[in-house]
N, C-alpha and C positions, 0 to 999 in steps of 0.2 A: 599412298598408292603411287608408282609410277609415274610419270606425267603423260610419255608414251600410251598409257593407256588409259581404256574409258574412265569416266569415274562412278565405277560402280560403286553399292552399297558396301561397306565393309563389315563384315558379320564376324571374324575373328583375326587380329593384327597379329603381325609376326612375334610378338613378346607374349601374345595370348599363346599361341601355338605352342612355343619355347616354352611356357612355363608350365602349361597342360605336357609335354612331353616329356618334363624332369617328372612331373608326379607320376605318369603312368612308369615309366623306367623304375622308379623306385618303389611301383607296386609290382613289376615284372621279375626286379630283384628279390622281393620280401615272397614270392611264392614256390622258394625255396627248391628248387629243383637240385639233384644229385648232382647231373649235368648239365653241361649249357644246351640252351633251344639251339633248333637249326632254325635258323633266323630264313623266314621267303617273305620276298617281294614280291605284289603284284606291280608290274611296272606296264607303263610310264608313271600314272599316277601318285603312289604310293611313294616311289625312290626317294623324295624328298625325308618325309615323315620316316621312312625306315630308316637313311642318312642319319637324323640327327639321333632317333634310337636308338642305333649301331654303336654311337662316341658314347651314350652314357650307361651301356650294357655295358661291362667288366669281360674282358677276357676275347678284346677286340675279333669278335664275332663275325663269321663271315657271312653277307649278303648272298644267299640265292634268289637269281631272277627268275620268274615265269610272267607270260604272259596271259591273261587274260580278258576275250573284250566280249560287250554285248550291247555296247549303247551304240545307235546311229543318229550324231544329230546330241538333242536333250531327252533324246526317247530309248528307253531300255525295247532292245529286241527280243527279250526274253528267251534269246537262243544264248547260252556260254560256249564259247570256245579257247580251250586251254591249250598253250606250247610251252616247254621247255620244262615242264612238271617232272619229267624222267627222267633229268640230268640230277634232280634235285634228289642228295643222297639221307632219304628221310627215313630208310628200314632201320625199324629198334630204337629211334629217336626221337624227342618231346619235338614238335615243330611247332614253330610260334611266326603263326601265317599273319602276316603286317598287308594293313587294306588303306585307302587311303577313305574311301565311304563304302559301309553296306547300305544299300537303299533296298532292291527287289528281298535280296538275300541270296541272290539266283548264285552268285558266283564264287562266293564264300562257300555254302554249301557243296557244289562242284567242286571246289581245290581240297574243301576238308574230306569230301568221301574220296577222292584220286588218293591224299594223302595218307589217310586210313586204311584205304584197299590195297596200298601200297608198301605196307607194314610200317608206319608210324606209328607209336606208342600211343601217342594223344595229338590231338592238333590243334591248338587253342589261336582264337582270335585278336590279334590288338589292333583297331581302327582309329583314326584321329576323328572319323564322324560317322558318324548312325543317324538314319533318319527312318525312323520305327514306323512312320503314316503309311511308309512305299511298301512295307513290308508285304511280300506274296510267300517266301519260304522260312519257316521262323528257323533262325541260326543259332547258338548259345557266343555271347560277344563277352570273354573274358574280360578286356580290358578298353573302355571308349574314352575318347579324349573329352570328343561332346557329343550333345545331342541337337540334331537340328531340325525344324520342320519341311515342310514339305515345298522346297525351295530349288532350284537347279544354283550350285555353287562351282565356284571354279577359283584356281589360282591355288599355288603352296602344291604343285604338280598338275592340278587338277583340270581339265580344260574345256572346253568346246572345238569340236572339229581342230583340232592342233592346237587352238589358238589358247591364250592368257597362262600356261602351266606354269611360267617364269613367275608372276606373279609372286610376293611374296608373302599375300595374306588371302584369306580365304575371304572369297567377294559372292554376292548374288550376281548370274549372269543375266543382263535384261538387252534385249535385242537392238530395242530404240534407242537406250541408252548409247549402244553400240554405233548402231547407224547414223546418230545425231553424231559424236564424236567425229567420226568420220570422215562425216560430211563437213565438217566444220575444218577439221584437219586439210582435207584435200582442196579448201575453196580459201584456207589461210596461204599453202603452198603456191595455189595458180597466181593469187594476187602478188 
């Protein structure tokens, strides 16, 4: 972990990640499509985990971005709101929609019916994490990296209010942790 930041729990290191992402690539390849997916990103979160699936896709595949948010905080709003879904040229085409976690299911659901109603062929999901306990909308999740419990994670894009996305592993975010580091930080600075 960084030094710069707290010392959270580390629930999955950057060589977990890397190596969870060759396997799923290489089950993305073995499900033999005609053509290639139109590769989307939910971004900010996401970009990273679709980054490294992008290099180990064949056929240097281009990223479309959309946006989607619904968290305020560690708390799902359970309102989606989606932009940049229109730009994405997905009529007549397999789209292989890149999440970086389903938790509710709320927003997965939302991109795959935009995407559908929008003439894609199929729209399948590949997520680096699912966390099935949060579940409110049940999604069909083609491909997960892992599964996690019912944890608020951040880091490997993933964040809280801006903060930790740099991160390069996927950490539990805990407040006190936070605030202790902090505090510790800024009373190291004054002395």
């Amino acid at each position: 972990m960084s030094q710069s930041a707290p010392p959270f729990r580390v629930v999955f290191s950057h060589d977990d990640i890397l190596r969870r992402c060759h396997e799923l690539a290489r089950q993305i390849r073995a499900a033999g499509r005609d053509t290639p997916p139109c590769l989307v990103v939910v971004v900010e979160g996401a970009r990273p985990f679709a980054r490294v699936l992008q290099q180990l896709l064949p056929g240097n595949l281009p990223l479309h971005e959309v946006r989607a948010s619904s968290y305020v905080g560690t708390q799902s709003s359970g309102q989606v709101k989606l932009s940049g879904a229109h730009a994405v040229p997905c009529r007549d085409r397999d789209v292989l929609l890149l999440e970086d976690i389903v938790d509710t299911g709320r927003t997965v659901a939302a991109l795959r019916r935009f995407f559908l109603d929008s003439g894609a062929t199929t729209c399948e999901v590949a997520t680096l994490l699912s966390k099935p306990s949060r579940r409110v909308v049940e999604v069909p999740l083609a491909h997960v990296g892992f599964q996690i419990p019912d944890e608020f994670v951040i880091g490997f894009g993933m964040d809280v209010d801006g903060r930790y996305r740099e991160l390069p592993e996927v950490v539990v975010y805990d407040a006190e942790v936070e605030r202790t580091f902090l505090g510790a930080s800024a009373a190291a600075q004054s002395s």
